[in-house]
C-alpha positions as CSV (number, residue, x, y, z in Angstrom):
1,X,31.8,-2.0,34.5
2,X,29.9,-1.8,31.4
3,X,28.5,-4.5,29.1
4,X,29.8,-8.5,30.1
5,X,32.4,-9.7,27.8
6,X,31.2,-12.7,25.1
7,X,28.1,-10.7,24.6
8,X,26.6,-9.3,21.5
9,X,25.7,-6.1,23.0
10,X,30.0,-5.1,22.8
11,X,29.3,-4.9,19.2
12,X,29.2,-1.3,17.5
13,X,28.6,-0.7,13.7
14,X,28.1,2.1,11.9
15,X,23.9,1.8,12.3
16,X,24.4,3.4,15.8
17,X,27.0,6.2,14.9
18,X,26.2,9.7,16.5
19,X,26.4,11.8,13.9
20,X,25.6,14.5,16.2
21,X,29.0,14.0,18.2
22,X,31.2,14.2,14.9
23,X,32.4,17.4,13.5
24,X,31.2,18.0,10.0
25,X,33.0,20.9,9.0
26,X,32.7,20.6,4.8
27,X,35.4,18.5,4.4
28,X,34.7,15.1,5.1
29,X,33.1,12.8,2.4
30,X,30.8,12.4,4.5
31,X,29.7,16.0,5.1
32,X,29.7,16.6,1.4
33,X,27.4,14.1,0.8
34,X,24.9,15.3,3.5
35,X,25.0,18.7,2.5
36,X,24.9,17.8,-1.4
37,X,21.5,16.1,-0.3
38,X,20.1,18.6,1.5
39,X,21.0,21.2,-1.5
40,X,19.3,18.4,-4.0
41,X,15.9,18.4,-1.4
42,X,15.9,22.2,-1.4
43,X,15.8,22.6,-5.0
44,X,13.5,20.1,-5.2
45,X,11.1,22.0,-2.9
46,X,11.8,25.3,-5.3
47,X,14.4,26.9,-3.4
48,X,12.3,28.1,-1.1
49,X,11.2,25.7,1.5
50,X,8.9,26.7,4.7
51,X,10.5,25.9,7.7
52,X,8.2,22.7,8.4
53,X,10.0,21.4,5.3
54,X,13.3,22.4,6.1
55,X,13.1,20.7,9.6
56,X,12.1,17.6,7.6
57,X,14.8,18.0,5.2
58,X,17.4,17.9,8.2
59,X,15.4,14.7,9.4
60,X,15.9,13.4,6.1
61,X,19.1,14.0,5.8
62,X,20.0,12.5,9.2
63,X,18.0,9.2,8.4
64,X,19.9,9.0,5.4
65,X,22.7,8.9,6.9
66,X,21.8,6.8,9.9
67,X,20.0,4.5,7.0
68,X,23.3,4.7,4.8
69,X,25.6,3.0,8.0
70,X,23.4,0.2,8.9
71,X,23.8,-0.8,5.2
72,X,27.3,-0.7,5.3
73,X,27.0,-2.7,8.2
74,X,24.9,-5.2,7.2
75,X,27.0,-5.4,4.5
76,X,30.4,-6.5,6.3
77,X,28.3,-8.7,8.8
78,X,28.8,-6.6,11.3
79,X,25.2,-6.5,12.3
80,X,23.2,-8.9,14.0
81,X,20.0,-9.6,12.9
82,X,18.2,-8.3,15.9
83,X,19.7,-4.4,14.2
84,X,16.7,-5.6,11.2
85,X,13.7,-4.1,13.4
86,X,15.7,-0.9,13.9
87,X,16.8,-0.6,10.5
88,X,13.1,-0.9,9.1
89,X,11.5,1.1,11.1
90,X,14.2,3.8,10.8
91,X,13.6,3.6,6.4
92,X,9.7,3.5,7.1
93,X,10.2,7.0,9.2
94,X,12.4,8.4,6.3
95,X,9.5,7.3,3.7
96,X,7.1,8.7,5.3
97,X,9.2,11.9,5.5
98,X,10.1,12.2,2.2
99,X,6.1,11.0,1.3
100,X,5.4,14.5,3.5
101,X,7.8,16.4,1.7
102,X,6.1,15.5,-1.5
103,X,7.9,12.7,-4.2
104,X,7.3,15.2,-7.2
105,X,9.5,18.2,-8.1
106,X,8.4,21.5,-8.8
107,X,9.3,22.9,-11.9
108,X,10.9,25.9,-11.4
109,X,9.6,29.0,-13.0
110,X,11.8,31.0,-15.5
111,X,11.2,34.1,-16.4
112,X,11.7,34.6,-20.3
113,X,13.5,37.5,-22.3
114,X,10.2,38.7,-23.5
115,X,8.3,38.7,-20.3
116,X,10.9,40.4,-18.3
117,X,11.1,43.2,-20.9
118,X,7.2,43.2,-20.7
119,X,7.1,43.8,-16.8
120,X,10.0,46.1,-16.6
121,X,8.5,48.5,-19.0
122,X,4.9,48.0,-17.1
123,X,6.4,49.3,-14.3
124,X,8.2,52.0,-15.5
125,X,5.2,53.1,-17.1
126,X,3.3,53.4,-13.5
């Protein structure tokens, strides 16, 4: 059965992938670019992320994605113009889940020479 021939609904494009379907094992170009993401939003968070954020990072990274195909897509002309409403509302969700993650990086706090001697012998002194 399925969708009539000669209509636009046969066409597939990259936009509606399942990424969940596809096995992302590491070694795909693909899977290294999703996970290099979600290791750049991690340290960008500090490295320690609550899990509120890390659940948005995951949405973030799957939007991306998602976001990432339509382009190509749109791109080759493979999408019709009806895929526009779709497309924007999908890169309005992925701003606003980035604007909840916060747009600034947090500077990570090193610990110098000097201050580590300091609180070692501190401590040893207690």
């Amino acid at each position: 059965m399925g969708v009539p021939k000669g209509t636009c609904n046969r066409l597939l494009h990259g936009g509606y992938m399942r990424l969940q379907g596809k096995k992302l094992d590491g070694r795909t170009t693909l899977s290294k670019a999703l996970n290099q993401l979600r290791r750049e939003l991690t340290a960008d968070l500090g490295e320690n992320p609550s899990r509120a954020q890390q659940l948005i990072i995951e949405r973030v990274v799957f939007k991306s994605a998602r976001l990432g195909f339509f382009e190509q897509g749109m791109l080759r002309g493979e999408v019709p113009d009806s895929a526009n409403v779709p497309y924007i509302a999908l890169a309005n969700s992925l701003r606003l889940d980035l604007m909840a993650l916060g747009l600034q990086r947090q500077e990570k706090k090193y610990v110098t020479l000097q201050g580590y001697l300091k609180k070692k012998k501190e401590t040893s002194n207690v």
